[in-house]
N, C-alpha and C positions, 0 to 999 in steps of 0.2 A: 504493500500500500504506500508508503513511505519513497518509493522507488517512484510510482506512477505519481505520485503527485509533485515528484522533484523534477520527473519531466515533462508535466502539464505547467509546471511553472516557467520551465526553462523556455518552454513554447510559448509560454503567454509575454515572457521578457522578451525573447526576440523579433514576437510581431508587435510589441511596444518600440522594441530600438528601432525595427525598420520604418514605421509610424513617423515616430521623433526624425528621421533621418530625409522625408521627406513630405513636405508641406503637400495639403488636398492638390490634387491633380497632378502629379509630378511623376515621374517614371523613374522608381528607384534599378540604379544597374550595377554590374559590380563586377561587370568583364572586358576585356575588350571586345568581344565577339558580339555581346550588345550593347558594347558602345559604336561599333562599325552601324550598325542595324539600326539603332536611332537617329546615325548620321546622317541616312539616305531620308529619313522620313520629313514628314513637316510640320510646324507647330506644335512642338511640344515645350516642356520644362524637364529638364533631365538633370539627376543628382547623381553623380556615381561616388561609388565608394572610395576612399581617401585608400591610398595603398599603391604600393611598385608592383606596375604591370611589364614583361618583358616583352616587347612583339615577337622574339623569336618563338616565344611560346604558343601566340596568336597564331602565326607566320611561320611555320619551320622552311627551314636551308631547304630540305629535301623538295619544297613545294612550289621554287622560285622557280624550275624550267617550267611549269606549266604557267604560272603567272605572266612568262616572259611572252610564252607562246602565246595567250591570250592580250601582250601588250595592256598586264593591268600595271602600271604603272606607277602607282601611289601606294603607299602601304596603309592609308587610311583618308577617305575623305569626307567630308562634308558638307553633300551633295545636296542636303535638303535646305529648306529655309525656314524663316518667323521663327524658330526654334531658341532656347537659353540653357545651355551647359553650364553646369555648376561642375567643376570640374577642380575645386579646391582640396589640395592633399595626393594630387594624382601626377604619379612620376611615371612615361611614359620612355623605357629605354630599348634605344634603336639600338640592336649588334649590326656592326656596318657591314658585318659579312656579309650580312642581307643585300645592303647597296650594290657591294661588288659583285655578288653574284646575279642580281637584276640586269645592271647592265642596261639602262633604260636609257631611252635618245638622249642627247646633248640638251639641256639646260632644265632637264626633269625635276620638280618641286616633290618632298617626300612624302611629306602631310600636304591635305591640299586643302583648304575653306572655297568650294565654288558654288554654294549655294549663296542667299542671299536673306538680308534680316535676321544675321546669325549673333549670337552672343555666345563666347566663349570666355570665360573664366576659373582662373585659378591653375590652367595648365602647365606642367615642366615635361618639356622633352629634352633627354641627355642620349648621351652616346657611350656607347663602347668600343675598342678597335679603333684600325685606321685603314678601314676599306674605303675605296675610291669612287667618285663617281664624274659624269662629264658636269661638271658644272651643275646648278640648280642650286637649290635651298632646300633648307629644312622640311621650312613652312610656304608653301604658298596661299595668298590672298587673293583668288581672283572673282568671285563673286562682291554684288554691291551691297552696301551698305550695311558691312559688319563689322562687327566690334570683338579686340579680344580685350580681356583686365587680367592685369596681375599675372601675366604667363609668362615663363622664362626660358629659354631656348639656348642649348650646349649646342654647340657645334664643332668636331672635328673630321679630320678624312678628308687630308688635300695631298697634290703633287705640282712641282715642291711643294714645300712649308720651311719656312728656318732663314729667308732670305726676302721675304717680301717678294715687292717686285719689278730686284735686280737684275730679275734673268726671265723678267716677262712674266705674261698670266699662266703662266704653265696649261697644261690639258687638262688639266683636273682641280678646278676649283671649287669651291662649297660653302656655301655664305646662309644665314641666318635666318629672315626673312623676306621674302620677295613681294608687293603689293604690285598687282595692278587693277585691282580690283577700287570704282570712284566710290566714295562717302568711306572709306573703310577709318576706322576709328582703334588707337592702343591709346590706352591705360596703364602705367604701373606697370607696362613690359620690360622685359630684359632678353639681351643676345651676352654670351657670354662664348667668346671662340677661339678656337685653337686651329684654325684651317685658315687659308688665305681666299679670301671672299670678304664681303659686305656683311655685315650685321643686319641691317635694313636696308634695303633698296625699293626703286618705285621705275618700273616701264611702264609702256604701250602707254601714255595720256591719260591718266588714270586722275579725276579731280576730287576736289572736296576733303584731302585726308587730313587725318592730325593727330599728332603726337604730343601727347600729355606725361608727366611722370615715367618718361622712359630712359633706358640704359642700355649702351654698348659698351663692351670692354673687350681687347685682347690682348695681346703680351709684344712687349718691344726688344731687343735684340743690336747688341752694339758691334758695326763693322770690325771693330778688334778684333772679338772672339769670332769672326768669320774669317778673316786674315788669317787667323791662327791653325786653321785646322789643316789636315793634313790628309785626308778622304773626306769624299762627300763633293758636292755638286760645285760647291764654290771651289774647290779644291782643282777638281775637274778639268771647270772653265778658266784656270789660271784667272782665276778672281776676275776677269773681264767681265763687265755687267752691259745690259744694253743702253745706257746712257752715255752723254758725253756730260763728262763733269769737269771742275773749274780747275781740275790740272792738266784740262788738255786730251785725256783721254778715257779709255773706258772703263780703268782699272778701278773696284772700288778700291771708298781713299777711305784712312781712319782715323777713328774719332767722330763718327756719325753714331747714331740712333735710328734705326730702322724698324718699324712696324713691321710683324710678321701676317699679320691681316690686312684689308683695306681698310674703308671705311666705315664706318660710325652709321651715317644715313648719308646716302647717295640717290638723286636726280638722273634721270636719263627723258629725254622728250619733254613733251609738255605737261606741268602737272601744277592748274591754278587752283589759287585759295588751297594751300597746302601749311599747314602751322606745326609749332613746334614750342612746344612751355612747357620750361622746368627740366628738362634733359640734358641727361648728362653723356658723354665723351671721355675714354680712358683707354690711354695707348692702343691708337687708332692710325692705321695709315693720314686719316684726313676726319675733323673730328665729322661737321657738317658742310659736304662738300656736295653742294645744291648749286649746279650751274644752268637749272631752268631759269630760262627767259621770262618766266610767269608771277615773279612778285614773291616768292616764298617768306615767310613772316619767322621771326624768330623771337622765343621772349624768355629771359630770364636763362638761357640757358649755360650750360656751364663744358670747355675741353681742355684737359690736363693731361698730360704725356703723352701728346700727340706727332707726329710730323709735322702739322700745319693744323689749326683751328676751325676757321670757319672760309668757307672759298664758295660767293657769292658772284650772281652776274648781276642782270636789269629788274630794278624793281624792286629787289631785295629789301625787307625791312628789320632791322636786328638793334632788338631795344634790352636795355639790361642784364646783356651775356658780358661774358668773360672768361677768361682762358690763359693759359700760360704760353711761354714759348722754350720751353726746356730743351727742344728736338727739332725745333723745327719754329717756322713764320706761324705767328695770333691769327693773321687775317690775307687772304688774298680776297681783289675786286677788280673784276673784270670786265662790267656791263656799264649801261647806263644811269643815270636816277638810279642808283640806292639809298639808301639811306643808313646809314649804322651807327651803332654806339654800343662800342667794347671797350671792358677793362682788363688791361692787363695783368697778368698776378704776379705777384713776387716770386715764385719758385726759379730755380735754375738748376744744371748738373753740369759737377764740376767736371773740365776735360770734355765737353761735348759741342761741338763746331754748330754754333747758327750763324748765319750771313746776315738774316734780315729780322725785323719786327712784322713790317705789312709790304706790298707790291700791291698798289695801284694804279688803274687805269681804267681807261672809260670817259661819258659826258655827261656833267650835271648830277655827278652825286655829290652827298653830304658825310662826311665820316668823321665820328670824334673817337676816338684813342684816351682813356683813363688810364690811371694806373704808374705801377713802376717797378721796376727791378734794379738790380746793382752795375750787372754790363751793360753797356752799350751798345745796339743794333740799332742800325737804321728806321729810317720807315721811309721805302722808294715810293715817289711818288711821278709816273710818266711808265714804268715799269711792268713787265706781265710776271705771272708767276714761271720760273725757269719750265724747262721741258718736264712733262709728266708732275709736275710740280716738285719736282726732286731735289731738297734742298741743299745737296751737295753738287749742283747746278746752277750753272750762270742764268740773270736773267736779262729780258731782251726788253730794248726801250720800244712804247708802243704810244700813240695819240691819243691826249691825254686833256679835256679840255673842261671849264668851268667845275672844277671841283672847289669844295670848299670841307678843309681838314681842319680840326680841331684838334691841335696834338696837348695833352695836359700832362704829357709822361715827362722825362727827361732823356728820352731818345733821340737823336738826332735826325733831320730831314735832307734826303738826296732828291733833288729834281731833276729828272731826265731833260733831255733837250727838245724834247717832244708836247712837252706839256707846255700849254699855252692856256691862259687867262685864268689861272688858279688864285685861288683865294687860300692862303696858309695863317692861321694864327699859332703859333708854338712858342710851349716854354723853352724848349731845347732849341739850342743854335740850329741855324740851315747848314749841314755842313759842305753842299756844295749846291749850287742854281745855275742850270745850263738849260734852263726855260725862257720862253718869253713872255713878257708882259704878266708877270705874277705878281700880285701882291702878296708880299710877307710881314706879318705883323707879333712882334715878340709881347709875349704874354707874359706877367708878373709870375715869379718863380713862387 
């Protein structure tokens, strides 16, 4: 008796926790196999269980040549829509052996969101291994108007890795998130990588998107300890990189900082009414490197041990960020009418070769420059960012006309010869003007 009523209780506690675990109407799941299956559907509210799910266990190795043969190409998608995944506590780990042995076309997304009116929250996908794929992303976005909050995204599984990219994009790269999908909306997201790829990126003209509370991070790596080695790719290539740099040749040179990823969030086509508030940037090829022509906004944001910060063209609006320049230029501006205002930080690292502060060019922007540090870099102003933006790379003077610069640092101002009808106020000296008709106006220290 004693027995049966300790397992009518134990029954009655577990259709209580499952109750508790999911509010009236909600589809409690607690697999991957139904969470694929709620994927497809539409209009629901869906809770799955908090817990590490393996897709290999989903997905077995042995089941990939039928997959290939049917070109199913995702290993989970999210086909339905109006739907809201509550997906907090759920760790989703990719064995990339899986990747490798898919084998899926050139620029294939792992996960995909292509339905639409999707909410996704609380997700972490990581990885295991360092199987390869042609390109593509983790996650892709390409349905409209969906929202992910608070998911976090590992990414490794490139070729190279360890070198950036000195010796080009290689054939196998692997980045983060991919959007092309317009109105898509993050919250509280995170890319965290180890593969040489984008963290966030946006093709195909995709509008309307915006990043709130988010974060990219990967890992930087100093030319020394690439000089040093003695196998391996740099090793190889007798350290010849595909740039020409400011000693004339291809050799990489040392005492640089080189991101082992790209960028942070990257622009490619057109992509207007696109925002960014609150986001941060951490050793990043390029923190926000957004050279659509389309006006992109920027507010509050923050890049710290980067190559280069922020790299804006026409239209550009960037109010209340800031960034250091440890590794690399705060700012490049390329376009027309921007507008910006950045501070720059005090950080620096000792033994590590920057050239510049910012490199501008363009007509009729506005940029003011905060801030301060202990060295002294420039801030070119007639100037484009060198090749590839490579900051152990010369840069080239370009036409440069009605800007007006508010420098409040104590960095010094270079004017190309190009630049014509500029307006300069600065605390720091000009320390050289090969412009014309500029006005320069020293500012109280």
């Amino acid at each position: 008796m004693n027995r049966l009523f300790a397992a009518v209780f134990a029954l009655l506690t577990a259709i209580q926790a499952a109750a508790a675990a999911a509010t009236p109407g909600t589809l409690a799941i607690a697999s991957l196999d139904e969470l694929a299956q709620a994927a497809a559907r539409n209009g629901q509210k869906v809770k799955m269980k908090a817990g590490h799910y393996r897709l290999r266990d989903y997905i077995p190795l042995e089941s990939i040549p039928a997959r290939r043969k049917e070109k199913q190409w995702q290993f989970l998608t999210f086909s339905g829509s109006g739907n809201s995944f509550d997906l907090t506590g759920v760790t989703i780990e990719l064995d990339t052996a899986l990747r490798a042995a898919l084998h899926a076309p050139i620029h294939t997304d792992e996960f995909l969101v292509s339905g639409g009116g999707n909410t996704l929250k609380g997700l972490t996908i990581t990885t295991v291994g360092d199987g390869k794929s042609q390109g593509g992303a983790m996650l892709g976005v390409t349905g409209v108007n969906n929202t992910l909050r608070d998911c976090t995204i590992h990414v490794q599984g490139s070729a190279p890795y360890g070198y950036g990219d000195l010796f080009g994009k290689g054939g196998h790269k692997h980045s983060g998130v991919h959007i092309t999908g317009s109105g898509s909306r993050f919250f509280g997201c995170k890319v965290f990588t180890r593969a040489f790829g984008h963290a966030f990126y946006l093709q195909e003209d995709c509008n309307d998107v915006t990043f709130e509370n988010c974060h990219a991070e990967g890992v930087m790596r100093s030319t020394n300890e690439m000089l040093a080695e003695t196998t391996g790719m740099a090793f190889e290539r007798k350290f010849m990189s595909e740039v020409l740099n400011r000693s004339g040749s291809r050799r990489i040179q040392p005492d640089y900082m080189k991101a082992l990823s790209e960028d942070g969030f990257r622009t490619y086509h057109t992509h207007e009414n696109l925002r960014f508030i609150n986001c941060t940037v951490k050793n990043m090829r390029g923190g926000f490197e957004l050279r659509t022509r389309t006006a992109p906004r920027l507010e509050n944001c923050t890049v710290t041990g980067c190559e280069r910060g922020f790299w804006v063209s026409d239209g550009a609006v960037i109010t209340g960020c800031q960034g250091d320049a440890q590794f690399g230029p705060l700012l490049y501006v390329e376009g027309d009418k921007a507008k910006v205002d950045v501070r720059l930080l005090p950080a620096e690292a000792r033994d590590i070769k920057v050239h510049a502060i910012a490199a501008i060019y363009g007509t009729g922007s506005e940029v003011t420059i905060t801030g301060r540090r202990a060295r002294a870099q420039p801030i070119l102003v007639g100037f484009t960012p060198p090749a590839m933006g490579e900051n152990a790379s010369t840069h080239s003077e370009r036409t440069t006309r009605d800007l007006t610069l508010h420098n409040h640092t104590p960095m010094p101002i270079v004017i190309g010869a190009k630049a014509e009808g500029c307006r300069i106020f600065t605390k720091a000296p000009v320390k050289e003007n090969n412009g014309k008709d500029s006005l320069v106006t020293r500012l109280e220290q």
